[in-house]
VEXMARLO-131995 format. One record per atom (N, C-alpha, C): chain; residue number from 1; atom name; x, y, z. Coordinates in nm, 4 decimals. Example, Ala and Ser with C-alpha at 12.3 -4.5 7.8 and 13.67 -1.06 7.14 Angstrom:
2
SESE   kette    nr   atom          u          v          w
SESE       A     1      N     1.3190    -0.5690     0.7800
SESE       A     1     CA     1.2300    -0.4500     0.7800
SESE       A     1      C     1.3200    -0.3300     0.7800
SESE       A     2      N     1.2850    -0.2250     0.7080
SESE       A     2     CA     1.3670    -0.1060     0.7140
SESE       A     2      C     1.2900     0.0030     0.7870
END
This chain:
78
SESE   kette    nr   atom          u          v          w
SESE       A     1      N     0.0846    -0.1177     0.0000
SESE       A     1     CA     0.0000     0.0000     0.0000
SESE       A     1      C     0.0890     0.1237     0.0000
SESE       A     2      N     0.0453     0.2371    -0.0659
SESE       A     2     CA     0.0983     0.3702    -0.0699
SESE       A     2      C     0.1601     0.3979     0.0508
SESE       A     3      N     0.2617     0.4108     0.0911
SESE       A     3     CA     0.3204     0.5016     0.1969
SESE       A     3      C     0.3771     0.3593     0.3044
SESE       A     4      N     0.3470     0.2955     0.2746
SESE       A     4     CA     0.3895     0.1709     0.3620
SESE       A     4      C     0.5833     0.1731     0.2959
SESE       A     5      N     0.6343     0.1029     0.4271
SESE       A     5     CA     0.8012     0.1432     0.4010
SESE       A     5      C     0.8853    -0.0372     0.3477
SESE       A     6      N     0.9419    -0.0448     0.2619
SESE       A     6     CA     0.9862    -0.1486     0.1703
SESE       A     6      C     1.1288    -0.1407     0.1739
SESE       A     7      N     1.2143    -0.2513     0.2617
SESE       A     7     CA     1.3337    -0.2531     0.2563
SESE       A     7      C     1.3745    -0.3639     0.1569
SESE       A     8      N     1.4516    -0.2759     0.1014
SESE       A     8     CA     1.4814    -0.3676    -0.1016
SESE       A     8      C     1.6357    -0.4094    -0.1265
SESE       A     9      N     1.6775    -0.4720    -0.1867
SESE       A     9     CA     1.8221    -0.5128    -0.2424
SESE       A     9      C     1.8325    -0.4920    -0.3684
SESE       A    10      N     1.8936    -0.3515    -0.3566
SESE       A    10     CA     1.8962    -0.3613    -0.5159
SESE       A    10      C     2.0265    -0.3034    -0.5859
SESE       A    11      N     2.0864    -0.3082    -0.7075
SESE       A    11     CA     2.2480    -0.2659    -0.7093
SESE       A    11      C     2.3351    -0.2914    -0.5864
SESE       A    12      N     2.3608    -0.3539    -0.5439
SESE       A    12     CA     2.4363    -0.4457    -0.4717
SESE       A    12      C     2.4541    -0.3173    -0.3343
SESE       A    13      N     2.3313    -0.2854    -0.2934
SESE       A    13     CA     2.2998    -0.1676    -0.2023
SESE       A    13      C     2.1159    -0.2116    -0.1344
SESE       A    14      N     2.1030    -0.1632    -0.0116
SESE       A    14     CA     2.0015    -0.2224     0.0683
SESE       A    14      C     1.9513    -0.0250     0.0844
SESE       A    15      N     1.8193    -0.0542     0.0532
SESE       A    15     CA     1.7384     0.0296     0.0297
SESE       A    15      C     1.6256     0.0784     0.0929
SESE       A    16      N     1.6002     0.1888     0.1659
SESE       A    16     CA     1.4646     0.1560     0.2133
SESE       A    16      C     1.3726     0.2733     0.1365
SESE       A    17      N     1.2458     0.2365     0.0883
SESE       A    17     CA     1.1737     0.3462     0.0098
SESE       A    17      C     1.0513     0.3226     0.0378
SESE       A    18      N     0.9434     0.4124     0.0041
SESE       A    18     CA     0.7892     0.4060     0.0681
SESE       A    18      C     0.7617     0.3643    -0.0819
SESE       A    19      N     0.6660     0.2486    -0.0582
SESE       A    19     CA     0.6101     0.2122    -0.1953
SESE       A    19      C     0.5099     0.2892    -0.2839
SESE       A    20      N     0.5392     0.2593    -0.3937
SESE       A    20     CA     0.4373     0.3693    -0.4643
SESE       A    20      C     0.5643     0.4526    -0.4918
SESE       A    21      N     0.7035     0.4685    -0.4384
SESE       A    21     CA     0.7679     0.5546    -0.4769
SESE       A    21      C     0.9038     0.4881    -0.5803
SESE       A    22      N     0.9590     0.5579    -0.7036
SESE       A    22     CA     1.0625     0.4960    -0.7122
SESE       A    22      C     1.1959     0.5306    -0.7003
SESE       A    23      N     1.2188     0.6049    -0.6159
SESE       A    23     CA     1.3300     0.6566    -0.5518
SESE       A    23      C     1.3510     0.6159    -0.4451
SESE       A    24      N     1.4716     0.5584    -0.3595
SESE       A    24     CA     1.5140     0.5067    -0.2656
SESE       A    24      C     1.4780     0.5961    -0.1512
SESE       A    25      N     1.4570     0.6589    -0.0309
SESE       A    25     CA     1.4597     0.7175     0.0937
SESE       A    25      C     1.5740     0.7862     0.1267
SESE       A    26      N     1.6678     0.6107     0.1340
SESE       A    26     CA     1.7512     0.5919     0.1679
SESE       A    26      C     1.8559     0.4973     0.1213
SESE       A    27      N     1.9858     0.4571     0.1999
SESE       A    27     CA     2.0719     0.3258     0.1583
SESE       A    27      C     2.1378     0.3141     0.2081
SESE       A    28      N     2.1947     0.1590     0.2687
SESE       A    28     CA     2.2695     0.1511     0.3396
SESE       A    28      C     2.3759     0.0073     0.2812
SESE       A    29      N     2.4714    -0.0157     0.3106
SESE       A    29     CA     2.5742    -0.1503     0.2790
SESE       A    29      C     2.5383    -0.2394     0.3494
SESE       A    30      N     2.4747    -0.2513     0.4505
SESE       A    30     CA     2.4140    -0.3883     0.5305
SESE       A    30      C     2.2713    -0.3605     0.5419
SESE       A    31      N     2.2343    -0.4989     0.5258
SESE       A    31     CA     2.1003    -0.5065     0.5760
SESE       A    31      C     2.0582    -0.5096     0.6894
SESE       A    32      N     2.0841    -0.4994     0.7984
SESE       A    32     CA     2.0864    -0.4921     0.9491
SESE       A    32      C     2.0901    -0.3455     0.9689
SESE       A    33      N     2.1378    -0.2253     0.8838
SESE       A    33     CA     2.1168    -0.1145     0.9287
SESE       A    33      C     2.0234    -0.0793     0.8324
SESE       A    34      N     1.9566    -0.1106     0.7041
SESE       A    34     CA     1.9072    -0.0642     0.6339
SESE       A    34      C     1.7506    -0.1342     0.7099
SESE       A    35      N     1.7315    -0.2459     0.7775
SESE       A    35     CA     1.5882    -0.2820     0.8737
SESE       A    35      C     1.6029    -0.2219     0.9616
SESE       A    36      N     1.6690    -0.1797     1.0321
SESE       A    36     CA     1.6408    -0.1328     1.1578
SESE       A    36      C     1.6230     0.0607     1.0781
SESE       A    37      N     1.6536     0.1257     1.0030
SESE       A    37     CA     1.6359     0.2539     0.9669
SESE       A    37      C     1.4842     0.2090     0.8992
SESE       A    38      N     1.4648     0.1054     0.8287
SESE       A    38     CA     1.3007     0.1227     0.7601
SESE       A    38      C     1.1893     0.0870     0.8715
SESE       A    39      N     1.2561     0.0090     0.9979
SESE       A    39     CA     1.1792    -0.0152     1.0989
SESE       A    39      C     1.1630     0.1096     1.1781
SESE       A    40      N     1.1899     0.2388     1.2016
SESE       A    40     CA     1.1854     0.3580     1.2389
SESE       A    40      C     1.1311     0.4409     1.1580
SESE       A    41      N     1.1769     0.4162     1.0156
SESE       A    41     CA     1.0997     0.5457     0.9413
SESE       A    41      C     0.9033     0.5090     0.9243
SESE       A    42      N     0.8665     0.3190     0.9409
SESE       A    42     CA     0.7779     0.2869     0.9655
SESE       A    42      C     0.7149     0.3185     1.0892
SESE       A    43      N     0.8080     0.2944     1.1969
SESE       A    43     CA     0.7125     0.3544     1.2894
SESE       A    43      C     0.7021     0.4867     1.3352
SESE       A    44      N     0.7755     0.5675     1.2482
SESE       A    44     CA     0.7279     0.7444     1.2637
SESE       A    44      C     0.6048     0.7318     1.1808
SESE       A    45      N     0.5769     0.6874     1.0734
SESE       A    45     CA     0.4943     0.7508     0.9902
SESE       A    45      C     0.3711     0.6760     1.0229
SESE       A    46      N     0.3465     0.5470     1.1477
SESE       A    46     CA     0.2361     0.4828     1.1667
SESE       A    46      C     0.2134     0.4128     1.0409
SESE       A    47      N     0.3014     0.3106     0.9681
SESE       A    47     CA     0.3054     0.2321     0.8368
SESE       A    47      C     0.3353     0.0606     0.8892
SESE       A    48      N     0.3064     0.0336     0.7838
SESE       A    48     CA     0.4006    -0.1154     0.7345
SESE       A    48      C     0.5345    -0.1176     0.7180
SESE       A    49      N     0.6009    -0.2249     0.7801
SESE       A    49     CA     0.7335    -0.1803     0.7261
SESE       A    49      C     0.7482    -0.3527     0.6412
SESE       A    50      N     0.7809    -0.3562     0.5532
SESE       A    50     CA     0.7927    -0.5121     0.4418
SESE       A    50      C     0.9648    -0.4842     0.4365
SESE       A    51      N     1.0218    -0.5953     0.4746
SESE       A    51     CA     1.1467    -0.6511     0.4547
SESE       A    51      C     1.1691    -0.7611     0.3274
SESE       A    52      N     1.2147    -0.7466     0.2202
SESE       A    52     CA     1.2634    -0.8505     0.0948
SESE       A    52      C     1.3608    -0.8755     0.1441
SESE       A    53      N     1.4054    -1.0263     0.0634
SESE       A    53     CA     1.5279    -1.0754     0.0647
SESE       A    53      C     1.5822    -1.0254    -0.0305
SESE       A    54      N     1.7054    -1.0675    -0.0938
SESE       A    54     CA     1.7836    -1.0166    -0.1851
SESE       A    54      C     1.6988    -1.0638    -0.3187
SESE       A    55      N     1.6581    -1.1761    -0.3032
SESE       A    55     CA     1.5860    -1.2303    -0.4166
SESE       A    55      C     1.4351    -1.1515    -0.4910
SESE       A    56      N     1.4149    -1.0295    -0.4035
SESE       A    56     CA     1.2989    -0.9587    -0.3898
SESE       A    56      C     1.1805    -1.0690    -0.3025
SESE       A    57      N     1.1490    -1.1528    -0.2252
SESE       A    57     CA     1.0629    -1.2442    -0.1739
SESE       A    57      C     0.9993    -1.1851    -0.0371
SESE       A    58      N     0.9194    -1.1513     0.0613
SESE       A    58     CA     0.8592    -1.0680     0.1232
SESE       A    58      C     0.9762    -1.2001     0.2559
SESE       A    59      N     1.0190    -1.1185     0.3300
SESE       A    59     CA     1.0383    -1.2282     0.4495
SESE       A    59      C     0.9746    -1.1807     0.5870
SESE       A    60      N     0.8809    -1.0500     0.5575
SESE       A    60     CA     0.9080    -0.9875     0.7001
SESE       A    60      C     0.7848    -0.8862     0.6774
SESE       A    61      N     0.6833    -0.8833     0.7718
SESE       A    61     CA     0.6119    -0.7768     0.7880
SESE       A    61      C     0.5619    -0.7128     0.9000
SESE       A    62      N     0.6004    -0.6154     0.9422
SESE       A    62     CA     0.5345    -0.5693     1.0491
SESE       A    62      C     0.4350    -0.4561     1.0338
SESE       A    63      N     0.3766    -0.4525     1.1197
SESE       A    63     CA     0.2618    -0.3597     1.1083
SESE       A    63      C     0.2622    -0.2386     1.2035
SESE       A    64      N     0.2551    -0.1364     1.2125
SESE       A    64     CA     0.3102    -0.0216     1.3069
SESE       A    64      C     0.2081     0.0992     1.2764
SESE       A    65      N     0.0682     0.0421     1.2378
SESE       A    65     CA    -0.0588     0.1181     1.2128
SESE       A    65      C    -0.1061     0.0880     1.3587
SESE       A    66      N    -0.1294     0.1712     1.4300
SESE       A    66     CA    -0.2013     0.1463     1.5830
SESE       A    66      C    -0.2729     0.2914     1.6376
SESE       A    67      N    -0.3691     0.2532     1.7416
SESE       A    67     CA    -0.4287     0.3406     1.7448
SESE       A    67      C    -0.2931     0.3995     1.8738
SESE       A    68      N    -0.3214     0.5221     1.9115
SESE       A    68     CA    -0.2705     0.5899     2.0410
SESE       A    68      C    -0.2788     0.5320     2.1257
SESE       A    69      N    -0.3895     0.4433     2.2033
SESE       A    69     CA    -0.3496     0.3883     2.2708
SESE       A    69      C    -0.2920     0.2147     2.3031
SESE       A    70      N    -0.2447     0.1986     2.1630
SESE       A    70     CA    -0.1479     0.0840     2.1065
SESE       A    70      C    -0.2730    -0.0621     2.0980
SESE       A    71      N    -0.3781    -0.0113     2.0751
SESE       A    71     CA    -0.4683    -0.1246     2.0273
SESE       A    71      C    -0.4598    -0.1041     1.8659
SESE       A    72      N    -0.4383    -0.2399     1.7838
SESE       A    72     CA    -0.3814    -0.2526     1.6441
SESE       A    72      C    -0.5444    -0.1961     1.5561
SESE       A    73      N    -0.5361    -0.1183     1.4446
SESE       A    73     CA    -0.6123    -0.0602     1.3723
SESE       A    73      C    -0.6778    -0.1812     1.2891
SESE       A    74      N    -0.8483    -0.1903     1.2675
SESE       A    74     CA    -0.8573    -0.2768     1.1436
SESE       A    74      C    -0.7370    -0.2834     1.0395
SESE       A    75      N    -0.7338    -0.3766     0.9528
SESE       A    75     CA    -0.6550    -0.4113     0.8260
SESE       A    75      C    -0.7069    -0.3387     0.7042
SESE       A    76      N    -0.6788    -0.3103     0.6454
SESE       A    76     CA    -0.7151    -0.1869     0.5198
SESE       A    76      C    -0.7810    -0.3195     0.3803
SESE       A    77      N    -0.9196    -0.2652     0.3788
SESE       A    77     CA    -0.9509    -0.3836     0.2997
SESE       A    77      C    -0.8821    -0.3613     0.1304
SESE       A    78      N    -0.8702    -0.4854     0.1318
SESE       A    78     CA    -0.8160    -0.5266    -0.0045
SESE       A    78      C    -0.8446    -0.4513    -0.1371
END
């Protein structure tokens, strides 16, 4: 979904970008700093954050849509 945050492998560089967009955010040389920066920029913006493998394959989703007082929001229908 639009605005949800997508950590990518791409040119031999780890990426994090809001989908819907095609410009990177960001980039980092490891993937361990490039999840933990898309896992923050997800939970500033109250998003998804989707982790790919190198292969592009989803391995990872968290959800960081919650209300204020940290009860999880319906799921955004399909």
């Amino acid at each position: 979904m639009d605005g949800d945050v997508e950590t990518v492998y791409e040119n031999e560089l780890w990426k994090n970008r809001l989908h819907g967009n095609v410009r990177a955010s960001n980039t980092a040389k490891s993937r361990e700093e490039a999840v933990k920066t898309g896992r923050h920029m997800a939970k500033a913006r109250r998003s998804v954050h989707i982790v790919r493998s190198e292969a592009g394959e989803v391995e990872r989703r968290d959800d960081y849509r919650t209300s204020r007082r940290g009860v999880p929001l319906p799921p955004e229908p399909a």
